[in-house]
Steps between C-alpha positions, in 0.01 A plus 500: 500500500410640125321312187535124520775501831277670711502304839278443775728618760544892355116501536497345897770755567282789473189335703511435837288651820585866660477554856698594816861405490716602830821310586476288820689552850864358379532791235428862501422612081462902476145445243424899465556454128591301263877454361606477169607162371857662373594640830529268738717473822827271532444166588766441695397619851208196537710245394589371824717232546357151497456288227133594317395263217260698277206382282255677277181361423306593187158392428585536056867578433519405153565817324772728452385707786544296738810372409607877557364508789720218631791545401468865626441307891811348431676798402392698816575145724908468346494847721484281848749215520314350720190481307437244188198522248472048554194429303181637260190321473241598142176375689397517116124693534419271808432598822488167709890471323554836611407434839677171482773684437521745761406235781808292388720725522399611869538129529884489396548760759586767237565811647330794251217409261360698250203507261381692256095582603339295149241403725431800681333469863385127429858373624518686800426162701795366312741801587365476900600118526816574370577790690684449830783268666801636338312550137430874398218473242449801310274524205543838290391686208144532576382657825247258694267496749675229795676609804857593507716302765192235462402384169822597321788677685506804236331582180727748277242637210516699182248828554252492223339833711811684396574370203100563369557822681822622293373342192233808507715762620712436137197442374436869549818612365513290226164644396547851577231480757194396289372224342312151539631236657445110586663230691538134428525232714495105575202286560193701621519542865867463477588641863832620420323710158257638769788621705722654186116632367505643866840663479401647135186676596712695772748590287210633241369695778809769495435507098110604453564540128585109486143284460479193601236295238419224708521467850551199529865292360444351158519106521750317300621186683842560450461351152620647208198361302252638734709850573457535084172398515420761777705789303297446189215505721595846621605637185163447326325663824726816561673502156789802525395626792718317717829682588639229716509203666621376817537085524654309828712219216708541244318208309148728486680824406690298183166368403348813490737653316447240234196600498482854409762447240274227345219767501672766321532679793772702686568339811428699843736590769555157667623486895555120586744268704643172478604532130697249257774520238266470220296813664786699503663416158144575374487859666859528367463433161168734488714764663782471233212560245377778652176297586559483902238545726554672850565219707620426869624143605567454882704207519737299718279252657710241505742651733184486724669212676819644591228712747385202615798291576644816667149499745501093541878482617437839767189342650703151493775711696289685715673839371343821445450593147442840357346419168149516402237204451360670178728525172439708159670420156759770365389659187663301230340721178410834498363663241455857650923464587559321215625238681507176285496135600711205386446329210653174406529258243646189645292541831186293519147708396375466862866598685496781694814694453424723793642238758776668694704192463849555301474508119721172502333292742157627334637417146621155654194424613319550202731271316420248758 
């Protein structure tokens, strides 16, 4: 995720396509608004009572992230008795392994697949052939553009609308109403920038005081090389006139902090999501040297799955679910509440200590 550990897959997690996402006839999801990755319903009532074998698919699952991320599905499976987490495939950056993947599992008869949307739309003829006769295929974290009951049988999605949307509205309390503002993004034409960019500019529009210096999302691949690159690059045009910055990766928004301190400059109000240990110790340490900046971390993403799991085994069962297709990170850091994130020194640099899994199984994991 940061410096030289930065992965692939961190970057493929925040791409993917937007479009409609409505569950199909076996399941009825109340989508209104989003829900918020911490408060999720109980499990238990779409268990059912046959045996489900469970796999999760994703297309890079090398990092600490992902490892999360699984062992926070098998967390939320131990829940159903009937339910086992059987097998994880890393389709290691490639999609025909990916897809590979996902068709041999249909193949083995497994009940629930999952996958993580790396490659956005371009596997939705992957998902389709796997979808159907006693397999539940349901690909999450991005919203696509296929057809529910058809091409997947559900897509659960994390809401980059809302999130861009609420990064603004702190925006404009972090900043006492006024000031200049940017946001960074992935690789130009990044759909699921466009759709937090989207989300930002209607939050601005409450907070006239709050300009927006580009229009458009500031490209920077997801690469801490190129989001330094780009901050330098915006430093020498605006110089001190920016008062904050909005980013959609935790990866960017470390980067650019790097960059302003390497500048001699303070550092603007950052608003970002998806953050890492390193991140957070950094913010910590400036805070305990009275060098913070105002900062907002929305984090929890890799509870994401527990949504997901919970939607796959309800459509699976055929039973009703009240839970929304669109999920928002918590606010892990706060600088307006003063609420401060975790900071560890044994942890990895690129572990995200937001997971809602128990301290000791996270703690295990990371001495894995």
């Amino acid at each position: 995720m940061i410096n030289s550990i930065i992965t692939r897959s961190t970057a493929r997690l925040l791409a993917g396509c937007a479009g409609a996402a409505v569950l199909g006839s076996a399941v009825l999801a109340q989508d209104a608004g989003p829900a918020r990755v911490d408060q999720g319903v109980d499990i238990a009532p779409f268990c059912g009572t046959d045996p489900i074998r469970v796999a999760l698919v994703d297309g890079w699952g090398g990092d600490t992230w992902r490892k999360i991320t699984f062992a926070e599905l098998q967390d939320e499976a131990a829940a159903c008795p009937n339910v086992t987490v059987e097998d994880h495939t890393d389709a290691g950056g490639d999609q025909q392994t990916y897809n590979a993947a996902i068709n041999g599992y249909a193949t083995q008869g497994y009940e629930i697949i999952l996958a993580f949307t790396d490659f956005g739309d371009a596997a939705i003829p992957a998902y389709r052939m796997s979808n159907g006769n006693g397999t539940t295929m349901v690909p999450y974290f991005n919203q696509l553009a296929g057809r529910p009951g058809f091409d997947y049988a559900v897509n659960p999605y994390q809401d980059s609308f809302a999130i861009g949307k609420q990064y603004a509205e702190w925006l404009g309390t972090a900043l006492e109403g006024e000031g200049n503002v940017l946001m960074l993004g992935g690789p130009a034409g990044a759909t699921s920038s466009a759709v937090f960019l989207k989300g930002f500019k209607e939050g601005l529009a409450a907070h006239p005081g709050l300009t927006l210096l580009d229009e458009n999302f500031i490209a920077t691949n997801w690469n801490p090389a190129d989001a330094q690159k780009a901050a330098a690059g915006l430093i020498a045009k605006y110089g001190d006139t920016i008062d904050g910055i909005a980013s959609d990766y935790g990866v960017t928004t470390l980067a650019t902090v790097k960059a302003f301190e390497q500048a001699g400059m303070a550092v603007p109000a950052q608003a970002t999501i998806a953050t890492s240990n390193e991140l957070n110790c950094k913010y910590t340490e400036a805070v305990a040297a009275n060098e913070g900046w105002k900062y907002l971390a929305l984090d929890g993403s890799t509870a994401d799955i527990r949504f997901a799991l919970r939607q796959a085994l309800a459509a699976h069962n055929g039973i009703e679910i009240d839970e929304p297709l669109g999920v928002v990170p918590y606010i892990y850091a706060d600088s307006t509440t003063d609420t401060m994130p975790k900071c560890s020194d044994t942890a990895p640099p690129d572990a995200d200590l937001s997971s809602l899994l128990p301290e000791e199984k996270l703690q295990a994991l990371f001495a894995q």
